[in-house]
C-alpha positions as CSV (number, residue, x, y, z in Angstrom):
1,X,-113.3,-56.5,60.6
2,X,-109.5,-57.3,60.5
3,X,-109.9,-58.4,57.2
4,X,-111.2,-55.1,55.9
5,X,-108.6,-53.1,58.4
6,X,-106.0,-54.9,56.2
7,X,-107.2,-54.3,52.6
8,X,-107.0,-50.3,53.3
9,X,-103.2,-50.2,52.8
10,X,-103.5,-52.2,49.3
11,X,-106.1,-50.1,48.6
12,X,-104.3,-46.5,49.2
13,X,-101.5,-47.7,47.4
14,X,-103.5,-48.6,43.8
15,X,-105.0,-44.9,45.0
16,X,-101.6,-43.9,44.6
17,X,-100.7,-45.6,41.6
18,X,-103.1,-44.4,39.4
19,X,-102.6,-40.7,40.5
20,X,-99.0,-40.8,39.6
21,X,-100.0,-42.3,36.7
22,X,-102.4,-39.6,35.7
23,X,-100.0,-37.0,36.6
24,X,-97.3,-38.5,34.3
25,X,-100.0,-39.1,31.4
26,X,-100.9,-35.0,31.6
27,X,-97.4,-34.6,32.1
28,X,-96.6,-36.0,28.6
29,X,-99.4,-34.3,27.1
30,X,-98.5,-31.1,27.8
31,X,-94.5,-31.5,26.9
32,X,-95.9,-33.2,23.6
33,X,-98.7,-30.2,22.8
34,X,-95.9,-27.5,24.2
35,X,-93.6,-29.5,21.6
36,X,-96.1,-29.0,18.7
37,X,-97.0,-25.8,18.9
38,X,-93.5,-24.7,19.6
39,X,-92.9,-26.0,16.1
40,X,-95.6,-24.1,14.4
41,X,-94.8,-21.0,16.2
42,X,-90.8,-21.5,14.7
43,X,-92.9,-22.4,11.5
44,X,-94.5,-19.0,11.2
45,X,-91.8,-16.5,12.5
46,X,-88.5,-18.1,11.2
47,X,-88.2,-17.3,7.4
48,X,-84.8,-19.7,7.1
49,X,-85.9,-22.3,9.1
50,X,-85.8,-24.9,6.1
51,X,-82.5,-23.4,4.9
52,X,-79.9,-25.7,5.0
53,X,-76.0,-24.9,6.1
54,X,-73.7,-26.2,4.2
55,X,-70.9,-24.2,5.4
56,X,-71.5,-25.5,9.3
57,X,-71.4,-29.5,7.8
58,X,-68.2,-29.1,6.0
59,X,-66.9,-28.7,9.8
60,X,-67.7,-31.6,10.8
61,X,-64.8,-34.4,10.6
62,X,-67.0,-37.5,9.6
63,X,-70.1,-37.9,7.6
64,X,-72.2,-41.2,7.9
65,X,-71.9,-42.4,4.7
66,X,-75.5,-44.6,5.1
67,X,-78.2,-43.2,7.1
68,X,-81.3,-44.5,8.3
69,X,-84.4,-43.2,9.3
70,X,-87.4,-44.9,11.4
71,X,-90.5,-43.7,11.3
72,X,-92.0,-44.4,14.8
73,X,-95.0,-42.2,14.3
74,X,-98.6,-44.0,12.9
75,X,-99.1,-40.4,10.6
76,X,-96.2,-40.7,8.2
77,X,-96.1,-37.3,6.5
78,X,-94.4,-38.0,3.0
79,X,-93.3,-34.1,2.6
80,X,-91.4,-34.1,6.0
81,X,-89.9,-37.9,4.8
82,X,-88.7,-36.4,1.6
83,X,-87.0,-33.4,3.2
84,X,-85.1,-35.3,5.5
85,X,-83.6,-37.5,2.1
86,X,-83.1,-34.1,0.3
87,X,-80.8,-32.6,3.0
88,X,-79.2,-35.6,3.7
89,X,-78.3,-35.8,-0.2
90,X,-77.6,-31.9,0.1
91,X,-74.8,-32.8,2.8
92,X,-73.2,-35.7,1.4
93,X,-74.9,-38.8,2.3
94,X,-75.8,-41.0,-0.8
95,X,-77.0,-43.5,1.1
96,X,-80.2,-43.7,2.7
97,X,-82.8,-46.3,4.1
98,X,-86.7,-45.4,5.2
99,X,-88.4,-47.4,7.7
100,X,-91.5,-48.2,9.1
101,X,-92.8,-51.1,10.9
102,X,-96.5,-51.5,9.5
103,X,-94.6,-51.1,5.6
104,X,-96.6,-47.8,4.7
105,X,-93.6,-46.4,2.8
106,X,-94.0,-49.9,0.9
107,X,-97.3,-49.0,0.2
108,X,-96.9,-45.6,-1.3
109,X,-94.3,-45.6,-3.0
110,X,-95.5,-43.7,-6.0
111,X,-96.4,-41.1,-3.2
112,X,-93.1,-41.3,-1.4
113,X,-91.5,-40.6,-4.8
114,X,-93.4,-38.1,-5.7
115,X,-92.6,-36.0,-2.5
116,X,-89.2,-36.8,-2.6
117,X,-88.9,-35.2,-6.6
118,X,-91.1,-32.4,-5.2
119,X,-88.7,-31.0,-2.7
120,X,-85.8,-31.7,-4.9
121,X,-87.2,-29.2,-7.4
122,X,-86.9,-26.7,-4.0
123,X,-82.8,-26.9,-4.3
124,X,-82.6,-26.7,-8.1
125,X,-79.6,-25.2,-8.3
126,X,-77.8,-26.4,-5.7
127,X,-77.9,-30.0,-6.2
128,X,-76.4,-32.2,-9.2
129,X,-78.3,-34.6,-11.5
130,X,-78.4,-38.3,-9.5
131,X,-78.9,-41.7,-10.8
132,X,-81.0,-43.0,-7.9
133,X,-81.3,-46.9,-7.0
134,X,-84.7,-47.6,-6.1
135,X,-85.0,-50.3,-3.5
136,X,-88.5,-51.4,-2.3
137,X,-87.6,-54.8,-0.4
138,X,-91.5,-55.7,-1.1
139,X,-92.3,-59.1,-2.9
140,X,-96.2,-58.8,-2.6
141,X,-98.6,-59.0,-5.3
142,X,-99.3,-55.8,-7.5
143,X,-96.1,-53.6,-5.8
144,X,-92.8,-53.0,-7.3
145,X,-90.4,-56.5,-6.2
146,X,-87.4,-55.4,-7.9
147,X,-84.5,-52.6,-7.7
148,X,-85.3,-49.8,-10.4
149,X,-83.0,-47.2,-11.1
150,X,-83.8,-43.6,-12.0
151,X,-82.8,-40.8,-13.4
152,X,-83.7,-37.5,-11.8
153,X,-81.8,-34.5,-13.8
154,X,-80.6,-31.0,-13.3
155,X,-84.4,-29.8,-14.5
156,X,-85.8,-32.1,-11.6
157,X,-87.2,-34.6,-13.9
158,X,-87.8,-38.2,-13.3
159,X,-87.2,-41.3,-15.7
160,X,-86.5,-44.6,-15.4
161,X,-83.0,-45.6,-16.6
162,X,-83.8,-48.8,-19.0
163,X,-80.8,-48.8,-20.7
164,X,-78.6,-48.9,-17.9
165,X,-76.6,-45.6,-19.3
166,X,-78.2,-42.9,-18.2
167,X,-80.4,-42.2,-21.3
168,X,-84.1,-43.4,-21.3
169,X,-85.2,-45.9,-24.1
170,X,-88.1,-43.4,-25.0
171,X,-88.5,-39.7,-24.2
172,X,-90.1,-39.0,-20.6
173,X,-92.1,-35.9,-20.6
174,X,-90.6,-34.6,-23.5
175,X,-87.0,-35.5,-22.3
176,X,-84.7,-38.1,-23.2
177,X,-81.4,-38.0,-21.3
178,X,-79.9,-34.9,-23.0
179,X,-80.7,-32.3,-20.3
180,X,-79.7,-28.7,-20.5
181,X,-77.2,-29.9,-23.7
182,X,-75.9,-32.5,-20.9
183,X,-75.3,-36.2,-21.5
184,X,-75.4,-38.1,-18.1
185,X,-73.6,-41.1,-17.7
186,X,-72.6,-44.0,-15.0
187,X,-69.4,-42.2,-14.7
188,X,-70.1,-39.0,-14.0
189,X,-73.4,-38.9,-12.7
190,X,-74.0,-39.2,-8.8
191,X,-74.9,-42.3,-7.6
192,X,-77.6,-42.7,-4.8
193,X,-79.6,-45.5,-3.1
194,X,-82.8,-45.1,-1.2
195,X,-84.0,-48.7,0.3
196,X,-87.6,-49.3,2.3
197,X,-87.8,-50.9,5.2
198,X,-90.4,-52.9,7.4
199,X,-90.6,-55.2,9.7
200,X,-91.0,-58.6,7.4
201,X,-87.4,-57.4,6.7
202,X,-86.0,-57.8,10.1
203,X,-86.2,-60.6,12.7
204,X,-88.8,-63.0,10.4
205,X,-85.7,-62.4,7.4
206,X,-83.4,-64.0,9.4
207,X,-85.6,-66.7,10.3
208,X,-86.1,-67.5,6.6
209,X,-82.8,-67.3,5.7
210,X,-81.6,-69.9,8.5
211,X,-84.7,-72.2,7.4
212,X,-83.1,-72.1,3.8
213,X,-79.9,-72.6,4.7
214,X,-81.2,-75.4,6.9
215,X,-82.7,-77.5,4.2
216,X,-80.2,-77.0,1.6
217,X,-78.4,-78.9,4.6
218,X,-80.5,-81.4,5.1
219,X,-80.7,-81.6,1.3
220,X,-77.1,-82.0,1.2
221,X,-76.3,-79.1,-1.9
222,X,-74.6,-77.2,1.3
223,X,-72.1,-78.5,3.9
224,X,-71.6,-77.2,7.9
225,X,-68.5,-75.6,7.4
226,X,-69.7,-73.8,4.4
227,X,-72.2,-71.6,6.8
228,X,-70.9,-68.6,7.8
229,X,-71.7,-64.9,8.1
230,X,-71.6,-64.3,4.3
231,X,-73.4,-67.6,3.4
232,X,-76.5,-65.8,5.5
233,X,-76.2,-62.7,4.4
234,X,-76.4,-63.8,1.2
235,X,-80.0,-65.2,1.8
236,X,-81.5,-62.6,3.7
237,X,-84.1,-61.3,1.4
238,X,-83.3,-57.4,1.6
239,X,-80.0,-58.1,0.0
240,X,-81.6,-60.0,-3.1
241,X,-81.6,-58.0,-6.6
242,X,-77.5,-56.6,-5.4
243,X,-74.5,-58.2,-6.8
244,X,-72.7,-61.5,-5.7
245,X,-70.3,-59.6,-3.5
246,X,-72.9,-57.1,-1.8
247,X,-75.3,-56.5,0.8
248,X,-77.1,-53.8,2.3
249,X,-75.1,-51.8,4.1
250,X,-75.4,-51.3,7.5
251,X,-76.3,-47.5,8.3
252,X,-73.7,-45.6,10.2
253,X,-76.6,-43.5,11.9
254,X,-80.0,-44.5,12.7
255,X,-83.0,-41.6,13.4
256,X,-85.8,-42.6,15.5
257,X,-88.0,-39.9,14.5
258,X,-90.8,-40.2,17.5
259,X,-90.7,-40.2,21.3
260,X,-90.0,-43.6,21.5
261,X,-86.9,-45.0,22.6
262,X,-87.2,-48.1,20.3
263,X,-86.1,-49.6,17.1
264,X,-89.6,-51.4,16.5
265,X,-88.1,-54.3,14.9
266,X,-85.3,-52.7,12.6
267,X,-83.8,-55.4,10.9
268,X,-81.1,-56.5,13.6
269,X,-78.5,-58.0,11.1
270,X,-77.9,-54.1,10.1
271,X,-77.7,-52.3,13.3
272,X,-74.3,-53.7,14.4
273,X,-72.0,-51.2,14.8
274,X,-74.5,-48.3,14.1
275,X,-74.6,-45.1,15.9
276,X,-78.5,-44.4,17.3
277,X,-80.1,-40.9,17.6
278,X,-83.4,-39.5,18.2
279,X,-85.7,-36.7,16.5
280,X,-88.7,-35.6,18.6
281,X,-90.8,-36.2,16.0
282,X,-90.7,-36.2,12.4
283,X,-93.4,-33.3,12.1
284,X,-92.1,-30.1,11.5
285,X,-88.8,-31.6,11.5
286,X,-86.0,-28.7,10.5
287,X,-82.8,-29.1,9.2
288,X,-81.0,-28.1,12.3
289,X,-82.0,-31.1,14.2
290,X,-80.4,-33.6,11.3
291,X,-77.3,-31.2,11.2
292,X,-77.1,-31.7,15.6
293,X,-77.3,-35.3,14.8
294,X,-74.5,-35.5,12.0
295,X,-72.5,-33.1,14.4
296,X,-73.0,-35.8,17.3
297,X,-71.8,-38.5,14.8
298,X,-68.8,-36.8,13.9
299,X,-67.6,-36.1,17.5
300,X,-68.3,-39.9,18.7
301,X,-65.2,-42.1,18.7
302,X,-66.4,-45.9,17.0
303,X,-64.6,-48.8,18.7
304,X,-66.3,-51.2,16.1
305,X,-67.2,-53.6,18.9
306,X,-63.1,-53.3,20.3
Protein backbone atom coordinates (compact mmCIF):
# COMPACT_ATOMS: atom_id res chain seq x y z
CA UNK A 1 0.00 0.00 0.00
CA UNK A 2 2.88 2.59 0.79
CA UNK A 3 4.51 1.50 -2.05
CA UNK A 4 1.70 2.57 -4.39
CA UNK A 5 0.95 5.78 -2.05
CA UNK A 6 4.48 6.72 -3.19
CA UNK A 7 4.52 6.11 -6.96
CA UNK A 8 1.40 8.80 -7.32
CA UNK A 9 3.69 11.85 -7.05
CA UNK A 10 6.12 10.38 -9.97
CA UNK A 11 3.29 9.54 -11.66
CA UNK A 12 1.39 13.22 -11.61
CA UNK A 13 4.57 14.69 -12.52
CA UNK A 14 5.17 12.55 -16.03
CA UNK A 15 1.18 13.56 -16.12
CA UNK A 16 2.51 16.93 -16.11
CA UNK A 17 5.23 16.55 -18.37
CA UNK A 18 3.71 15.37 -21.19
CA UNK A 19 0.86 18.01 -21.00
CA UNK A 20 3.30 20.85 -21.15
CA UNK A 21 4.83 19.13 -23.72
CA UNK A 22 1.67 18.88 -25.85
CA UNK A 23 0.86 22.36 -25.17
CA UNK A 24 4.29 23.54 -26.40
CA UNK A 25 4.08 21.05 -29.55
CA UNK A 26 0.39 22.83 -30.66
CA UNK A 27 2.02 25.80 -29.59
CA UNK A 28 4.68 25.62 -32.39
CA UNK A 29 2.23 24.41 -34.77
CA UNK A 30 0.16 27.06 -34.72
CA UNK A 31 3.02 29.99 -34.78
CA UNK A 32 4.58 27.80 -37.68
CA UNK A 33 0.94 27.51 -39.78
CA UNK A 34 0.13 31.33 -38.54
CA UNK A 35 3.75 31.94 -40.07
CA UNK A 36 2.89 30.20 -43.46
CA UNK A 37 -0.09 31.47 -44.19
CA UNK A 38 0.88 34.89 -43.16
CA UNK A 39 3.30 34.59 -46.01
CA UNK A 40 0.91 33.60 -48.67
CA UNK A 41 -1.55 36.13 -47.63
CA UNK A 42 1.57 39.00 -48.10
CA UNK A 43 2.09 36.80 -51.38
CA UNK A 44 -1.31 37.61 -52.80
CA UNK A 45 -2.03 41.23 -51.70
CA UNK A 46 1.55 42.83 -51.89
CA UNK A 47 2.31 43.56 -55.67
CA UNK A 48 6.22 44.78 -54.67
CA UNK A 49 6.84 42.31 -52.31
CA UNK A 50 9.80 40.85 -54.45
CA UNK A 51 10.95 44.32 -55.34
CA UNK A 52 14.21 45.03 -54.18
CA UNK A 53 15.51 48.53 -52.57
CA UNK A 54 18.47 49.57 -53.60
CA UNK A 55 18.23 53.04 -52.44
CA UNK A 56 17.58 51.75 -48.53
CA UNK A 57 21.04 49.39 -48.91
CA UNK A 58 23.20 52.12 -50.09
CA UNK A 59 22.44 53.48 -46.33
CA UNK A 60 23.82 51.04 -44.80
CA UNK A 61 27.67 51.59 -43.76
CA UNK A 62 29.07 48.02 -44.30
CA UNK A 63 28.19 45.25 -46.70
CA UNK A 64 29.35 41.65 -45.95
CA UNK A 65 31.45 41.07 -48.62
CA UNK A 66 30.83 36.94 -48.37
CA UNK A 67 27.63 35.63 -47.33
CA UNK A 68 26.39 32.35 -46.45
CA UNK A 69 23.34 30.77 -46.49
CA UNK A 70 22.14 27.33 -44.63
CA UNK A 71 19.49 25.66 -45.61
CA UNK A 72 17.97 24.01 -42.45
CA UNK A 73 14.77 23.03 -44.02
CA UNK A 74 14.49 19.08 -45.62
CA UNK A 75 12.25 20.79 -48.81
CA UNK A 76 14.91 22.93 -50.44
CA UNK A 77 12.97 25.05 -52.88
CA UNK A 78 15.65 26.00 -55.67
CA UNK A 79 13.48 29.21 -56.84
CA UNK A 80 13.48 30.73 -53.31
CA UNK A 81 17.55 29.67 -53.09
CA UNK A 82 18.13 31.45 -56.34
CA UNK A 83 16.37 34.67 -55.29
CA UNK A 84 18.22 34.93 -52.26
CA UNK A 85 21.84 34.84 -54.62
CA UNK A 86 20.18 37.30 -57.06
CA UNK A 87 19.48 40.02 -54.41
CA UNK A 88 22.44 39.47 -52.72
CA UNK A 89 24.32 40.00 -56.18
CA UNK A 90 21.68 43.00 -56.76
CA UNK A 91 23.16 44.69 -53.44
CA UNK A 92 26.74 44.08 -53.75
CA UNK A 93 27.74 40.96 -52.38
CA UNK A 94 29.89 38.77 -54.97
CA UNK A 95 30.45 36.31 -52.75
CA UNK A 96 28.21 33.75 -51.76
CA UNK A 97 28.23 30.03 -50.32
CA UNK A 98 24.92 27.53 -50.22
CA UNK A 99 24.62 25.00 -47.63
CA UNK A 100 23.01 22.07 -46.73
CA UNK A 101 23.80 19.31 -44.55
CA UNK A 102 22.41 16.14 -46.45
CA UNK A 103 24.50 17.84 -49.94
CA UNK A 104 21.13 18.22 -52.00
CA UNK A 105 22.43 21.51 -53.61
CA UNK A 106 25.43 18.99 -54.53
CA UNK A 107 23.04 16.96 -56.09
CA UNK A 108 21.19 19.33 -58.29
CA UNK A 109 23.23 21.34 -59.39
CA UNK A 110 22.07 21.58 -62.97
CA UNK A 111 18.71 22.45 -61.21
CA UNK A 112 20.26 24.95 -58.72
CA UNK A 113 21.74 26.63 -61.88
CA UNK A 114 19.08 26.68 -63.70
CA UNK A 115 16.93 28.57 -61.05
CA UNK A 116 19.50 30.85 -60.27
CA UNK A 117 19.76 32.01 -64.44
CA UNK A 118 15.91 31.98 -64.24
CA UNK A 119 15.52 34.73 -61.83
CA UNK A 120 18.42 36.65 -63.16
CA UNK A 121 16.58 37.01 -66.37
CA UNK A 122 13.81 38.79 -63.77
CA UNK A 123 16.37 41.92 -63.26
CA UNK A 124 17.62 42.16 -66.85
CA UNK A 125 18.31 45.48 -66.86
CA UNK A 126 19.36 46.15 -63.74
CA UNK A 127 22.16 43.91 -63.28
CA UNK A 128 25.65 43.73 -65.24
CA UNK A 129 27.07 40.75 -67.19
CA UNK A 130 29.14 38.32 -64.43
CA UNK A 131 31.77 35.94 -64.80
CA UNK A 132 30.60 33.45 -62.21
CA UNK A 133 33.09 30.83 -60.39
CA UNK A 134 31.29 27.73 -59.95
CA UNK A 135 32.35 25.82 -56.88
CA UNK A 136 30.73 22.38 -56.10
CA UNK A 137 33.26 21.03 -53.30
CA UNK A 138 31.88 17.44 -54.47
CA UNK A 139 34.46 14.68 -55.44
CA UNK A 140 31.87 11.80 -55.97
CA UNK A 141 31.51 9.80 -59.00
CA UNK A 142 29.45 11.19 -61.97
CA UNK A 143 29.10 15.03 -60.32
CA UNK A 144 31.08 17.99 -61.33
CA UNK A 145 34.73 17.80 -58.87
CA UNK A 146 36.17 20.85 -60.21
CA UNK A 147 35.68 24.83 -60.18
CA UNK A 148 33.99 25.86 -63.64
CA UNK A 149 33.61 29.25 -64.50
CA UNK A 150 30.76 30.90 -66.42
CA UNK A 151 29.68 33.36 -68.33
CA UNK A 152 26.19 34.73 -67.81
CA UNK A 153 25.64 38.01 -70.12
CA UNK A 154 23.60 41.15 -70.27
CA UNK A 155 20.85 38.84 -72.43
CA UNK A 156 20.91 36.34 -69.41
CA UNK A 157 22.62 33.64 -71.23
CA UNK A 158 24.86 30.98 -69.83
CA UNK A 159 28.22 29.58 -71.16
CA UNK A 160 31.01 28.10 -69.93
CA UNK A 161 34.16 30.23 -70.16
CA UNK A 162 36.87 27.59 -71.72
CA UNK A 163 39.18 30.04 -72.81
CA UNK A 164 39.64 31.74 -69.70
CA UNK A 165 38.76 35.34 -71.48
CA UNK A 166 35.45 35.62 -71.36
CA UNK A 167 34.64 34.33 -74.94
CA UNK A 168 33.42 30.70 -75.35
CA UNK A 169 35.45 28.26 -77.55
CA UNK A 170 32.23 27.49 -79.62
CA UNK A 171 29.03 29.42 -79.91
CA UNK A 172 26.34 28.64 -76.96
CA UNK A 173 22.86 28.96 -78.12
CA UNK A 174 23.70 30.91 -80.99
CA UNK A 175 26.12 33.24 -78.91
CA UNK A 176 29.75 33.44 -78.61
CA UNK A 177 30.94 36.11 -76.25
CA UNK A 178 30.06 39.20 -78.32
CA UNK A 179 26.79 40.20 -76.55
CA UNK A 180 24.74 43.14 -77.48
CA UNK A 181 28.09 44.38 -79.71
CA UNK A 182 29.89 43.84 -76.17
CA UNK A 183 33.20 42.06 -75.68
CA UNK A 184 33.43 40.82 -72.03
CA UNK A 185 36.60 40.41 -70.52
CA UNK A 186 38.51 39.44 -67.03
CA UNK A 187 38.94 43.04 -66.58
CA UNK A 188 35.92 44.48 -66.82
CA UNK A 189 33.51 41.93 -66.33
CA UNK A 190 32.15 41.30 -62.59
CA UNK A 191 33.50 38.68 -60.86
CA UNK A 192 31.33 36.34 -58.68
CA UNK A 193 31.78 33.02 -56.72
CA UNK A 194 28.97 30.75 -55.62
CA UNK A 195 30.51 27.62 -53.49
CA UNK A 196 28.27 24.41 -52.15
CA UNK A 197 28.39 23.31 -49.04
CA UNK A 198 27.65 20.08 -46.90
CA UNK A 199 28.50 18.47 -44.17
CA UNK A 200 31.60 16.02 -45.60
CA UNK A 201 33.01 19.61 -45.89
CA UNK A 202 32.99 20.55 -42.26
CA UNK A 203 34.15 18.70 -39.13
CA UNK A 204 35.17 15.19 -41.17
CA UNK A 205 37.50 17.92 -43.61
CA UNK A 206 39.40 18.80 -40.88
CA UNK A 207 39.89 15.42 -39.70
CA UNK A 208 41.35 14.50 -43.12
CA UNK A 209 43.42 17.23 -43.39
CA UNK A 210 45.14 16.59 -39.88
CA UNK A 211 45.47 12.71 -40.92
CA UNK A 212 47.40 14.03 -44.01
CA UNK A 213 49.45 16.28 -42.44
CA UNK A 214 50.02 13.58 -39.84
CA UNK A 215 51.58 11.06 -42.23
CA UNK A 216 53.52 13.33 -44.28
CA UNK A 217 55.04 13.63 -40.62
CA UNK A 218 55.49 10.40 -39.91
CA UNK A 219 56.73 10.14 -43.47
CA UNK A 220 59.22 12.73 -42.83
CA UNK A 221 58.44 15.16 -46.38
CA UNK A 222 57.02 17.63 -43.40
CA UNK A 223 58.61 18.83 -40.17
CA UNK A 224 56.65 20.01 -36.65
CA UNK A 225 57.41 23.49 -36.93
CA UNK A 226 56.28 23.62 -40.44
CA UNK A 227 52.44 22.99 -39.21
CA UNK A 228 50.61 25.86 -38.79
CA UNK A 229 47.33 27.49 -39.64
CA UNK A 230 48.13 27.92 -43.36
CA UNK A 231 49.83 24.53 -43.73
CA UNK A 232 46.00 23.08 -42.72
CA UNK A 233 44.23 25.28 -44.54
CA UNK A 234 45.92 24.41 -47.39
CA UNK A 235 44.68 20.73 -47.13
CA UNK A 236 41.27 21.16 -46.23
CA UNK A 237 39.51 19.85 -49.26
CA UNK A 238 36.98 22.86 -49.89
CA UNK A 239 40.03 25.05 -50.60
CA UNK A 240 41.46 22.62 -53.37
CA UNK A 241 41.08 23.85 -57.19
CA UNK A 242 42.05 27.91 -55.60
CA UNK A 243 45.46 29.25 -56.02
CA UNK A 244 48.53 28.70 -53.78
CA UNK A 245 47.85 31.75 -51.69
CA UNK A 246 43.95 31.29 -51.26
CA UNK A 247 41.28 29.76 -49.32
CA UNK A 248 37.73 29.96 -49.00
CA UNK A 249 36.80 32.76 -47.39
CA UNK A 250 35.19 32.86 -44.39
CA UNK A 251 31.55 34.46 -44.72
CA UNK A 252 31.07 37.75 -42.95
CA UNK A 253 27.23 36.68 -42.45
CA UNK A 254 25.76 33.43 -42.06
CA UNK A 255 21.57 32.86 -42.70
CA UNK A 256 20.01 30.04 -41.06
CA UNK A 257 17.06 29.90 -43.04
CA UNK A 258 14.71 27.58 -40.70
CA UNK A 259 13.55 27.65 -37.09
CA UNK A 260 16.42 26.09 -35.86
CA UNK A 261 18.95 27.69 -33.83
CA UNK A 262 21.76 25.57 -35.31
CA UNK A 263 24.62 25.56 -37.71
CA UNK A 264 24.10 21.60 -38.55
CA UNK A 265 27.63 21.08 -39.00
CA UNK A 266 28.83 24.20 -41.09
CA UNK A 267 32.25 23.73 -41.73
CA UNK A 268 33.76 25.24 -38.41
CA UNK A 269 37.24 26.36 -39.82
CA UNK A 270 35.03 29.23 -41.70
CA UNK A 271 32.70 30.46 -39.07
CA UNK A 272 35.44 32.32 -37.02
CA UNK A 273 34.72 35.67 -36.87
CA UNK A 274 31.34 35.45 -38.71
CA UNK A 275 28.31 37.35 -37.89
CA UNK A 276 25.03 34.75 -37.42
CA UNK A 277 21.43 35.63 -38.32
CA UNK A 278 18.25 33.87 -38.80
CA UNK A 279 15.44 33.74 -41.57
CA UNK A 280 12.14 32.04 -40.42
CA UNK A 281 12.16 30.02 -43.10
CA UNK A 282 13.41 30.00 -46.49
CA UNK A 283 9.77 29.65 -48.10
CA UNK A 284 8.29 32.66 -49.26
CA UNK A 285 11.36 34.37 -48.23
CA UNK A 286 11.16 38.35 -49.35
CA UNK A 287 13.69 40.67 -49.87
CA UNK A 288 13.04 42.70 -46.82
CA UNK A 289 14.07 40.03 -44.51
CA UNK A 290 17.77 39.80 -46.27
CA UNK A 291 17.83 43.66 -46.34
CA UNK A 292 16.99 43.59 -42.06
CA UNK A 293 19.77 41.19 -41.95
CA UNK A 294 22.40 43.33 -43.99
CA UNK A 295 21.01 46.33 -41.90
CA UNK A 296 21.80 44.35 -38.61
CA UNK A 297 25.38 43.65 -40.07
CA UNK A 298 26.12 47.04 -40.79
CA UNK A 299 25.16 48.44 -37.30
CA UNK A 300 27.20 45.49 -35.33
CA UNK A 301 30.66 46.63 -34.15
CA UNK A 302 33.30 43.39 -35.03
CA UNK A 303 35.98 43.04 -32.31
CA UNK A 304 37.63 40.22 -34.52
CA UNK A 305 38.03 38.07 -31.44
CA UNK A 306 39.75 41.46 -29.33
Amino acid sequence: MMAAEESYPELLFVCIFWLLHAIFSLTEYIMAFCYILSSKWRSVFSRDLEAVDIEAVKNISKLPKHIAFLVLENDILYDDVAKLVIWSLLVGINVISLYDVHGKMKRNQGKLLGAINKEYIKYLGMMEPFKLTWRPHDHHDNVMDKTDTVIVTRDGVMYPDKNGNGMSSSSANGHNGHQNGHHHNDHSIKQVSISLLSREDGKQDIVNAAKSLGRQLKQGSLKAQDINLNSLGSHLRTNAGLGKNESLADPCVLVRLGGLASNMDYPPWQLRLTEMYSIPSLRDVTPDKLIRVIRQFGRCEQRLGK
